[in-house]
C-alpha positions, 0 to 999 in steps of 0.5 A, a space after each residue: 244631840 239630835 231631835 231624830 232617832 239615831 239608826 243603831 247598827 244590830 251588831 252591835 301597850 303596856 307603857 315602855 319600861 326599863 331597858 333590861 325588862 322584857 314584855 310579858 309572855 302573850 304581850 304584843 308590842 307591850 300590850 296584853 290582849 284580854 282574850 287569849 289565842 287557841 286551837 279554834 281562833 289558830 286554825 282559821 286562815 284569812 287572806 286578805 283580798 279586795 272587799 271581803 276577806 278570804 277565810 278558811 277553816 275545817 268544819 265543824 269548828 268547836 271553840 272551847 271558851 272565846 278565843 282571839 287571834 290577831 294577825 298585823 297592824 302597825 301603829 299603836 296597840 289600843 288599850 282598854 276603853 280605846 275605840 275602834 272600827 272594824 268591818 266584819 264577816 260571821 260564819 257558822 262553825 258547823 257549816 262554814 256558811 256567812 251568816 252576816 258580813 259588813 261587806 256587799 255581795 259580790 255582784 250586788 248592788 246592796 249597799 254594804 251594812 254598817 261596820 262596827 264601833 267596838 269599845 275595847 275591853 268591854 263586856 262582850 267577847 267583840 269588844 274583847 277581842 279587839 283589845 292591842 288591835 291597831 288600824 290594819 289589824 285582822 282579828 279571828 274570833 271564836 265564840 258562841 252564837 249565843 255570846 255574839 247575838 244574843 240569849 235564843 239566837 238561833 236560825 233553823 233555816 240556816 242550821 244554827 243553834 245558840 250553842 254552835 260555834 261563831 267564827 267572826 273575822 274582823 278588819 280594823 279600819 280606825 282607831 280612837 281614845 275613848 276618853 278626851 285626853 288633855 290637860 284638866 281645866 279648873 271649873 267655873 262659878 254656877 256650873 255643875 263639877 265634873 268627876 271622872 270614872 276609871 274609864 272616863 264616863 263623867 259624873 255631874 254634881 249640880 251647884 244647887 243653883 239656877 242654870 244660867 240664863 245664856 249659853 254657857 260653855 266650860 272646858 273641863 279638859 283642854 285638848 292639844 289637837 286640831 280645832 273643829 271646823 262648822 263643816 266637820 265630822 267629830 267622834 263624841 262621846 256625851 251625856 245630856 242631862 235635864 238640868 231642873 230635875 237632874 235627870 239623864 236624857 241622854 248619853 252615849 256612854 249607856 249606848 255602849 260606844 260614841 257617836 260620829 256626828 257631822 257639825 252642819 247636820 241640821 238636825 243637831 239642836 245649835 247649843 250642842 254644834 256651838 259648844 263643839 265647833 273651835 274646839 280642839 280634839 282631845 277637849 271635854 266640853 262642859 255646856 249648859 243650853 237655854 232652851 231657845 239653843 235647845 229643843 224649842 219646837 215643841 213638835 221635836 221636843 222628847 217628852 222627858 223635857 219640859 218647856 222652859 228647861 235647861 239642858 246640860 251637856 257633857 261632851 268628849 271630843 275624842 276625833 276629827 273623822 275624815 269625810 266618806 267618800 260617795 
């Protein structure tokens, strides 16, 4: 967890069966997009270029509901809950004009905005959308202005209304597991137990006692992939919660998609970077942090946490990322 805000970006298969059954009608590699293909998706044309996509569509385009069209990707379908990112372009579907792009203008020396972190199978039509993509994937989608920005969103400068159709292209650049998959590890004397909604969110039942003294880290899911290094750039999904009253501080399941953060970024406090490092991908990290590993200035300090208190970390290591080069 930081002791500095986090910059929020705004924009926010099926398993193989018998040989003698056939994958259901729509399916793609056995997997079953949750939003269907239609006139409007169909008839948007991308062709992809160096940076940003190249699109084509008649205008208007009228959408008649959400629809999704997903063009390629050659490895494994996501499923529902899985993780992705995509770079994006929005345009109107009355005036085929860009109204946002995670690409820089050609020419400028802007620097590009932050791609998208979706959940698969989410609550909004993006997140929908991205369902059975895979890294290489190209996705039409065709919604409303309204269901992608927002109730009221609307821009008379650029002649657009909530109501008026959005045509969203998105590239997946990377897919991720949404949960920590391993094998399950039996709990440990005074820590709180872990039980696990469908889609992996954790639940805390504390023991009733004291936290303890010193840093006690837990494994609670094993992984079987490769061991964080100090240095490493890790994909989390995590809940903090005040041990003393059992309160919520903090947690990247609420925020809707899990974190990329890097081990040596100072300003992660250490009980969370020592739990995380060594560990190995595909391990659910169950730490409870004395304050003095924790948030012990009190000028850094939220104000929901009081002095002396314990923090409790639940931490899903769903991936290693590869650094970004400069």
């Amino acid at each position: 967890m930081r002791t500095r805000p986090l910059m929020i970006a705004a924009l926010l298969v099926a398993a193989a069966g018998l040989t003698a059954c056939q994958a259901p009608a729509g399916s793609i590699d056995g997997c079953m997009p949750t939003l269907p293909a239609g006139a409007a998706s169909n008839q948007v044309s991308v062709e992809q270029t160096e940076g940003a996509p190249t699109v084509d569509f008649e205008i208007p385009l009228v959408s008649e509901g959400d629809q999704a069209t997903l063009i390629g990707g050659d490895a494994d379908r996501v499923e529902d809950g899985d993780v992705v990112d995509a770079n994006y372009v929005v345009y109107s579907g009355k005036t085929g004009m860009i109204i946002t792009s995670s690409y820089p203008e050609p020419g400028s020396d802007a620097p590009a905005a932050d791609a998208l972190r979706l959940s698969a199978g989410g609550e909004t039509a993006l997140s929908q959308a991205v369902t059975c993509a895979a890294p290489g994937s190209t996705i039409v989608l065709t919604t409303t202005i309204e269901s992608l920005f927002g109730p009221g969103a609307e821009s008379p400068q650029m002649d657009i209304a909530a109501a008026d159709t959005a045509v969203v292209v998105l590239d997946i650049t990377g897919a991720y597991p949404g949960r920590a998959e391993g094998n399950a590890r039996p709990g440990q004397q005074g820590m709180p137990a872990i039980a696990l909604a469908t889609d992996g969110r954790p639940g805390v039942t504390f023991p009733g006692g004291p936290a303890p003294e010193e840093l006690t880290i837990m494994q609670s899911i094993e992984g079987t992939g490769e061991t964080i290094a100090a240095d490493d750039t890790v994909l989390l999904h995590y809940t903090g919660v005040i041990w003393e009253r059992e309160e919520v501080l903090d947690s990247s399941w609420e925020k809707g998609a899990p974190v990329a953060w890097s081990m040596d970024d100072p300003g992660l406090i250490p009980g969370f970077v020592d739990a995380v490092v060594g560990q190995p991908v595909g391990s659910q990290i169950v730490v409870s942090i004395p304050q003095e590993l924790g948030y012990s200035d009190p000028a850094t300090r939220p104000a929901s946490v009081q002095d002396g208190d314990h923090l409790l970390f639940v931490i899903d290591i769903l991936d290693r990322l590869e650094p970004v080069a400069d």
